[in-house]
N, C-alpha and C positions, 0 to 999 in steps of 0.2 A: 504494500500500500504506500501511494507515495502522499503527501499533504501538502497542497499548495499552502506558504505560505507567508506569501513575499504582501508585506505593508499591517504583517499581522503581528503582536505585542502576545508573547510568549510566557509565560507562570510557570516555575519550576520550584518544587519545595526542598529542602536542604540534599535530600538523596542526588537530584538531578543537579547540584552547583560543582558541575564540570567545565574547564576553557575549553573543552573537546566539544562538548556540547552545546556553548555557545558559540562556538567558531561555525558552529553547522548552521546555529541558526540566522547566524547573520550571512551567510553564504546564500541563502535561502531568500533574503533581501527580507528580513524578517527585525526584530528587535527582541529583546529579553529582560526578564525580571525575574533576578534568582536570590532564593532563601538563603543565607548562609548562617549554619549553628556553627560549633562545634565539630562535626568530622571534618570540616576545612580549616584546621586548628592556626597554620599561619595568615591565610588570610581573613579570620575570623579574629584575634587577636590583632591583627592589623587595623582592619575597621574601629574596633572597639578603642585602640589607640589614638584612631584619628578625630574619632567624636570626645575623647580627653580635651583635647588642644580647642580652647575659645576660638571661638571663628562664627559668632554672631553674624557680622555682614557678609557672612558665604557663607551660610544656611539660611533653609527657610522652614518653620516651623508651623505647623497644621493639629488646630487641635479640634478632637470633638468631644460633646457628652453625651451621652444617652442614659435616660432614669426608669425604668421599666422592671417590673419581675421579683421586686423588694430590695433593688440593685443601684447604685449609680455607678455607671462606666467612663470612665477618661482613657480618652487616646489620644497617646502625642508623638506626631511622623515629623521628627528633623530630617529633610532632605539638604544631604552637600554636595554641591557642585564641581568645587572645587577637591581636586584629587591629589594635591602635592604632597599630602602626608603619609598618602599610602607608599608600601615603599616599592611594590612590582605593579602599578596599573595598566602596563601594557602587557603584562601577561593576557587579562582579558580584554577580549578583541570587539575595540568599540565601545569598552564602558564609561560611561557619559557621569555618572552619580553615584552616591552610597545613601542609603535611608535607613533609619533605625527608629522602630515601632516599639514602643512602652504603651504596657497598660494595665489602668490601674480599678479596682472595684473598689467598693465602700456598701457593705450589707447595710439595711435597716432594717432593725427588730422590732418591732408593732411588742409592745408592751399588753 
């Protein structure tokens, strides 16, 4: 089976955060958005190093809430743009940003 899928915006969860994989996909004339935990232990440690270093004016920050279920949820996505902290970016072919997702509950208990 082949998948067209050239102008298409790609989702991968941490299993799939391969340069192998995304080399293919931008071959494809495609884009990507890849999970990275832990089994990418240097370039996950990377990132995490680079959202350390203050860089306000190159990031942008996105937050929402939602109150629902006995619950309040916050989520806050700092997207960087700027890549000079990472120390291999051109390992990955074509990556434009890093974003890092938090988030946070607050139960309420009905007395």
């Amino acid at each position: 089976m082949v998948l067209d899928l050239e102008n298409a915006i790609i989702t991968i969860d941490a299993m799939g955060c391969q340069t192998d994989i995304a080399e293919v996909i931008i071959e494809q004339k495609a884009d990507y958005i890849l999970a990275v935990k832990e089994n990418q232990k240097e370039l996950y440690q990377d990132i995490e190093s680079a959202f350390l270093i203050p860089s306000k004016d190159k990031s942008k920050i996105y937050i929402t809430e939602e109150v629902g279920s006995g619950r309040v949820e916050k989520r806050t996505c700092t997207v960087m743009d700027d890549l000079s902290h990472l120390l291999n970016p051109t390992k990955w072919n074509s990556l434009q940003s890093i974003a890092k997702i938090e988030s946070e509950k607050v139960y309420k208990i009905n007395w």
